[in-house]
C-alpha positions as CSV (number, residue, x, y, z in Angstrom):
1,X,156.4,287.0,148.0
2,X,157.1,284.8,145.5
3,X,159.6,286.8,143.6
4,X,161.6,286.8,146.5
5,X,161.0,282.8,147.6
6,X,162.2,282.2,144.0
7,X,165.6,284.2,144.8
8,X,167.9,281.5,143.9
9,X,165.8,280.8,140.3
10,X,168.2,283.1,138.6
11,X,169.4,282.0,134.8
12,X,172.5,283.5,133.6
13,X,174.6,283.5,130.1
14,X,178.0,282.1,130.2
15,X,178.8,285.6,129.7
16,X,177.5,286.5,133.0
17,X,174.3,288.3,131.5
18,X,171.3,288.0,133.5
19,X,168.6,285.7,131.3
20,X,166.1,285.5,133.6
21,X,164.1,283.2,136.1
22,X,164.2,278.8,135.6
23,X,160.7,278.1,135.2
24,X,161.0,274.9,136.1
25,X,162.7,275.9,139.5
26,X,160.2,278.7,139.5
27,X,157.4,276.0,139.8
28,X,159.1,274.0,142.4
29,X,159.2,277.2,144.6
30,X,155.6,277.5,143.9
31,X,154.8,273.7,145.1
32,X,156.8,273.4,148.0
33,X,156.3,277.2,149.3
34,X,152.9,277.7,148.6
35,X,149.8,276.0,150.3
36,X,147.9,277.9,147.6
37,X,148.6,277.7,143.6
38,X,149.5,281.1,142.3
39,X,146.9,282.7,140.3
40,X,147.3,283.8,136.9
41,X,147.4,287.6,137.2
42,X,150.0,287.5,140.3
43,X,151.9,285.5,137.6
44,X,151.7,288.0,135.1
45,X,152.7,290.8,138.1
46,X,155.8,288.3,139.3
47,X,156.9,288.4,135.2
48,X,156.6,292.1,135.0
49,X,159.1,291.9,138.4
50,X,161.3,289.8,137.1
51,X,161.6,291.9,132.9
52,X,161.7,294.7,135.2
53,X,165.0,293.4,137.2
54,X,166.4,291.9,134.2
55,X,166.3,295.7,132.3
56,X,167.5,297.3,135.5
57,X,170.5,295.0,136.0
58,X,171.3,294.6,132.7
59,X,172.2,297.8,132.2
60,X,174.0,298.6,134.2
């Protein structure tokens, strides 16, 4: 769930290359959407999501 609330997280190089996900915003989507805090290891999964996207987009 919270890869997709954090949809429009996105960082991108001026190049157009896909950086990867504002923290900062990241943790806004977390307060605001959330009635729970995110535990660590769902972190951890939502990171491996997000190197996984970057790879996948990145190369293509």
């Amino acid at each position: 769930m919270l890869f997709l609330q954090c949809k429009s997280c996105w960082q991108y190089s001026a190049m157009g290359q896909l950086l990867g996900m504002n923290y900062s915003a990241v943790d806004v989507v977390i307060n605001r959407a959330f009635e729970e805090p995110v535990e660590s290891e769902d972190f951890r999964r939502f990171q491996a999501l997000e190197h996984h996207f970057i790879n996948e987009i990145n190369e293509s």
